[in-house]
C-alpha positions as CSV (number, residue, x, y, z in Angstrom):
1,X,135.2,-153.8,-104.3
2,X,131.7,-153.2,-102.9
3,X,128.6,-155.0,-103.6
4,X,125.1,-154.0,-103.2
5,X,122.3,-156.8,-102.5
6,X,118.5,-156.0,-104.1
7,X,116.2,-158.3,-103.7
8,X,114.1,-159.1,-106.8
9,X,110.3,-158.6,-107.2
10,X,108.3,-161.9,-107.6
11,X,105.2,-161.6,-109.9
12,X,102.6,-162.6,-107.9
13,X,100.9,-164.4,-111.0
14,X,103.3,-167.1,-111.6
15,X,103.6,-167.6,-108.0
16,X,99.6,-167.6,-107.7
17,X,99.4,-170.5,-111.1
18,X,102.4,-172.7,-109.5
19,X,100.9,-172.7,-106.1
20,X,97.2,-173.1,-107.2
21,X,98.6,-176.2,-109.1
22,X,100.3,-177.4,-106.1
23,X,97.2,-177.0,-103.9
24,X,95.3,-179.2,-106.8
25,X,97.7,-181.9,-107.2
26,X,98.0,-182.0,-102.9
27,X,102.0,-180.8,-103.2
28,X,103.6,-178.2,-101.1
29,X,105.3,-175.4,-103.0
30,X,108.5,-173.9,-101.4
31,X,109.6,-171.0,-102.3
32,X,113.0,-168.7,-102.3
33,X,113.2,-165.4,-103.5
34,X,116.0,-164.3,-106.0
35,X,118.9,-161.7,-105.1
36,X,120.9,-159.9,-107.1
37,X,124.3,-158.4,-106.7
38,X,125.6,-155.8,-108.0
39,X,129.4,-154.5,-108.2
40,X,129.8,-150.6,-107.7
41,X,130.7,-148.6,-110.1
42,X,130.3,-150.7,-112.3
43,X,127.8,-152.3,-114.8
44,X,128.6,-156.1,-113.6
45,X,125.2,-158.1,-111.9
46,X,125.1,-161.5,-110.7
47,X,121.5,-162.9,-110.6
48,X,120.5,-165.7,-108.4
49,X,117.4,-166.5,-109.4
50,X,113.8,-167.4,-107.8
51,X,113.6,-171.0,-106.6
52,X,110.4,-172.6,-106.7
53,X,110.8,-176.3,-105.1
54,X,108.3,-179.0,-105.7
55,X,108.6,-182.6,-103.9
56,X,106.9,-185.3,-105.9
57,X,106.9,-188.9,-104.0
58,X,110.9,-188.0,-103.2
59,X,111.8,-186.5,-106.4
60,X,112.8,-183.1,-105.9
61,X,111.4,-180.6,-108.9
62,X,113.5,-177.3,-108.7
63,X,112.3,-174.3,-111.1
64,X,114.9,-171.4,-111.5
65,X,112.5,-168.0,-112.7
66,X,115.4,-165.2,-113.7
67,X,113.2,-163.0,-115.0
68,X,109.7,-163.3,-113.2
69,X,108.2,-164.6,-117.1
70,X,109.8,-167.7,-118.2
71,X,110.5,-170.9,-115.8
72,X,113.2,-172.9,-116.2
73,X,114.0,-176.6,-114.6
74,X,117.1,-177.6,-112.9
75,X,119.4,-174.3,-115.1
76,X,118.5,-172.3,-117.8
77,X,119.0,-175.2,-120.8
78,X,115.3,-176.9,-119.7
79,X,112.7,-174.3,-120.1
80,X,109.3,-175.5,-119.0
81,X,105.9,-174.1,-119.3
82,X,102.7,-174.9,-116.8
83,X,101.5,-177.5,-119.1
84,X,104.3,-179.0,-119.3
85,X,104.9,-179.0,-115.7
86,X,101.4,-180.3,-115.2
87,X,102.4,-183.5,-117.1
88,X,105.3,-183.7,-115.5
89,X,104.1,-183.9,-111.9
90,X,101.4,-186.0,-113.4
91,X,104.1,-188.3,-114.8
92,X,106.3,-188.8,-111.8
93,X,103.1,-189.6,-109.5
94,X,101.8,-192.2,-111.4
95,X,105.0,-193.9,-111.4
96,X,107.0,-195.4,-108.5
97,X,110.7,-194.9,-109.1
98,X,111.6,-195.9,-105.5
99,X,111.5,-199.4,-106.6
């Protein structure tokens, strides 16, 4: 059984919006393109997905993008939009849950 590895296309957009908003809110934005593998001759695919990782006073934020549209946090049950995420971050800075 062979497999063939393709690298996804990013949309620059998203990427531009979540790093913009990391830049704002003084984050850094790590990012990890998405892969996905393909069985030959056959029609089976497995996606791993872009990771977009945000650390917010030691809380680690990881956004799965399968698709390059929709944004989804932690796995694909928890989608999230920018808004949302802007609360979010806002959320976790204003409150210390080291202690």
């Amino acid at each position: 059984m062979k497999f063939e590895k393709v690298n996804m296309p990013l949309n620059k957009n998203l990427y531009n919006k979540l790093n913009n908003m990391c830049i704002f809110n003084n984050l850094k934005l790590e990012y990890k393109n998405g892969i996905v593998f393909r069985v030959a001759d056959t029609n089976v695919n497995f996606i791993e997905p872009h990771r977009f990782i945000i650390k917010v006073n030691d809380i680690v934020l990881v956004l799965l993008c399968y698709d390059n549209f929709n944004l989804y946090l932690y796995d694909k049950d928890i989608i999230i939009n920018m808004p949302l995420l802007k609360e979010l971050i806002k959320e976790i800075k204003e409150k210390n849950y080291g202690a």
